[in-house]
C-alpha positions as CSV (number, residue, x, y, z in Angstrom):
1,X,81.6,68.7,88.3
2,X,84.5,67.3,90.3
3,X,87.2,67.7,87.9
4,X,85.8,71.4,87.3
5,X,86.4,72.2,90.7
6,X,89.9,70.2,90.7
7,X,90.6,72.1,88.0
8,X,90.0,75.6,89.3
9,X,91.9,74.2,92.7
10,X,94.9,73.4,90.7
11,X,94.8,76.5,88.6
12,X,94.2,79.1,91.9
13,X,97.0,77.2,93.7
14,X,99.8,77.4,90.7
15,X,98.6,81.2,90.4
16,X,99.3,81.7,94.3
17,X,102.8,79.8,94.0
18,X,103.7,81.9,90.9
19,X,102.9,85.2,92.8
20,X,104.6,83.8,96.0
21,X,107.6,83.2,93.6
22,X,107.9,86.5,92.1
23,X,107.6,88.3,95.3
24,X,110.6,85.7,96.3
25,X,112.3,86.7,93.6
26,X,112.2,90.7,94.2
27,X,112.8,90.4,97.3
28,X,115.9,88.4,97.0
29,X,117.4,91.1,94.4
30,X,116.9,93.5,97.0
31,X,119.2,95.1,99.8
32,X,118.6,94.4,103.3
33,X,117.4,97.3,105.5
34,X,120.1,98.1,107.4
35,X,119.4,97.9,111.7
36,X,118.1,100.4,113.3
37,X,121.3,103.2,114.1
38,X,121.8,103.0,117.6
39,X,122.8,106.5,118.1
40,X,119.8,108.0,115.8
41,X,118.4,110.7,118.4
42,X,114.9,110.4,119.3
43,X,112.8,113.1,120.2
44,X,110.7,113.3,122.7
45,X,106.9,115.6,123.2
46,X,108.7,117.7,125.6
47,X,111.5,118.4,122.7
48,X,114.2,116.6,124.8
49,X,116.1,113.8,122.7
50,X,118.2,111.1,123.5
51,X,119.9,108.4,121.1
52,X,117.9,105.3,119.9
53,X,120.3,103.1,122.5
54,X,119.6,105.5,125.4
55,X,115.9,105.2,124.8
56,X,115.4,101.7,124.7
57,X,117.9,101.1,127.7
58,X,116.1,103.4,129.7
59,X,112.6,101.6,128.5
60,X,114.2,97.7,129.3
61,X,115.1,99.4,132.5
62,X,111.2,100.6,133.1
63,X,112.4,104.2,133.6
64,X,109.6,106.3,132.0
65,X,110.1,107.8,128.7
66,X,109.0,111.6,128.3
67,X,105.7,110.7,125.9
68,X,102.8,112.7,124.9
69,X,99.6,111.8,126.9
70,X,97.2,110.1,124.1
71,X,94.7,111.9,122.2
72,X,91.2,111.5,123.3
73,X,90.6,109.7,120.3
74,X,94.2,107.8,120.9
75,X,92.8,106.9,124.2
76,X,89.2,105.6,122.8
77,X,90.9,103.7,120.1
78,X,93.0,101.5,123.1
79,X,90.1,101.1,125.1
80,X,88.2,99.5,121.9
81,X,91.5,97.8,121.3
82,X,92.1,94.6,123.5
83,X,95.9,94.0,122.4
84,X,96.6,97.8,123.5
85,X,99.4,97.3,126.0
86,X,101.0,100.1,127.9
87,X,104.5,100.1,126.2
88,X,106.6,103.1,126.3
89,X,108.7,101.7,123.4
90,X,105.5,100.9,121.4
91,X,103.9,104.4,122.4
92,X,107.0,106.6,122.0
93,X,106.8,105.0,117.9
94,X,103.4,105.7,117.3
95,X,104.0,109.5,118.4
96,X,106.8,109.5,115.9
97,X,104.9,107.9,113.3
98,X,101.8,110.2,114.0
99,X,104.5,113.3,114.6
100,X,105.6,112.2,110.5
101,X,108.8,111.5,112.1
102,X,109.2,108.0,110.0
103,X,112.8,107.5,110.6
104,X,112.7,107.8,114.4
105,X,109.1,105.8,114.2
106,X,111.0,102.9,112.0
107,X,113.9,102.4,114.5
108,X,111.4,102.3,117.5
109,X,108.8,99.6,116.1
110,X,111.5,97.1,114.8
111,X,113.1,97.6,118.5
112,X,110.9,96.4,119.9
113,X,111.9,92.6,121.3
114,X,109.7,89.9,120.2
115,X,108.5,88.9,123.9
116,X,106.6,91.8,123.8
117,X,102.9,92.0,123.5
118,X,103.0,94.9,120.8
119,X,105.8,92.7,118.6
120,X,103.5,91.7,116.3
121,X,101.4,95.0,116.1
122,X,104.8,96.5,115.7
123,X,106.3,94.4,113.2
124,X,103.3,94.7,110.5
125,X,103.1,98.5,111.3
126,X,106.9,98.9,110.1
127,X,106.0,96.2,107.4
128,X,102.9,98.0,105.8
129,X,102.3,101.4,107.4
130,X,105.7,102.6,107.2
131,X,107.8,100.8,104.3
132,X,105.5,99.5,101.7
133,X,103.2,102.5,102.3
134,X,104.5,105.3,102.9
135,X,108.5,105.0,102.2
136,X,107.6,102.7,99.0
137,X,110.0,99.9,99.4
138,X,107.6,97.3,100.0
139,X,110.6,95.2,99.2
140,X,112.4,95.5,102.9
141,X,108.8,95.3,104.5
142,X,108.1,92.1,103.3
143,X,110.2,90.2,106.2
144,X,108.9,92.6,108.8
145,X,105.6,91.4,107.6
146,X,106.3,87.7,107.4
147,X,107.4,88.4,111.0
148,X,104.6,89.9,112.2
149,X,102.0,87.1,110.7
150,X,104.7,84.3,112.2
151,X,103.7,86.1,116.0
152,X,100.1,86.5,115.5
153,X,99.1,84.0,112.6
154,X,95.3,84.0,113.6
155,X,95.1,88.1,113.7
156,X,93.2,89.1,110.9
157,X,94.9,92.6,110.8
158,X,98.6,90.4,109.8
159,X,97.2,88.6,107.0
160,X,95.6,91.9,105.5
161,X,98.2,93.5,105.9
162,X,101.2,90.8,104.7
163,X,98.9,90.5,101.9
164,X,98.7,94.5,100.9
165,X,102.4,94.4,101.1
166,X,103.5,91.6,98.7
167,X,100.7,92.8,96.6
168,X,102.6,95.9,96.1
169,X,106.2,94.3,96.1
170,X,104.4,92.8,92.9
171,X,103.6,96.6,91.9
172,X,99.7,96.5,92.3
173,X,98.1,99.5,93.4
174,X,96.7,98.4,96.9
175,X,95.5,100.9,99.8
């Protein structure tokens, strides 16, 4: 009976190290997302824009940023939602994203500096949400998700979704 499971132990973990290694090894073949543009314009609810550096250096500077108020459901989602911090950098992305605007969405979440509550949240957003999901290159989302489960390595949310993108960096069908 030991050696069965010993077996099956050795056998799962040479299976997980092969898998680690091929998502290794396309994701080493691939190019680097380049950094978010500084002078891509962001739009704001009120139609104003302003470019990306603008934005987040009147966001450091805790000037308010011209964002829609949250939906109702927006709202009960952040009240359920412990981790919801008020963020204008974090909440200006998630407009974007929910706006379709993916690009503008993209620049805002991975600008977001890693002492920030939301850094995580953002990181595996960008990672799964965004790249793997809905642009299809899982292959530049798997950093942003190994980033996000390095900041918050006991959220359960990470691990799904680190493990939804390297499943499709190894070209599974995961939702």
């Amino acid at each position: 009976m030991k050696r069965v499971v010993l077996w099956t132990l050795l056998g799962l973990t040479v299976l997980v190290a092969s898998l680690l290694s091929i998502v290794g090894a396309r994701v080493a073949g691939a190019d680097d997302l380049p950094p978010p543009d500084p002078a891509l314009p962001i739009v704001f609810a009120d139609g104003s824009s302003m470019p990306l550096s603008e934005a987040l250096g009147r966001a450091r500077a805790g000037l308010p940023l011209p964002v829609r108020a949250p939906s109702v459901r927006q709202s009960l989602a952040a009240d359920l939602d412990s981790k919801a911090v008020d963020d204008p950098l974090y909440a200006l992305a998630e407009q974007n994203r929910a706006d379709g605007k993916l690009d503008q969405a993209l620049a805002l979440y991975l600008s977001i500096p890693p002492d920030s509550k939301n850094y995580a949240r953002a990181r595996r957003i960008a990672a799964w949400n965004i790249l793997a999901r809905d642009l299809h290159k899982p292959e530049w989302a798997v950093k942003y998700a190994n980033e996000a489960l390095a900041a918050a390595p006991l959220d359960d949310s990470a691990w799904e979704d680190w493990a939804r993108v390297y499943a499709r960096t190894l070209g599974l069908p995961v939702q």
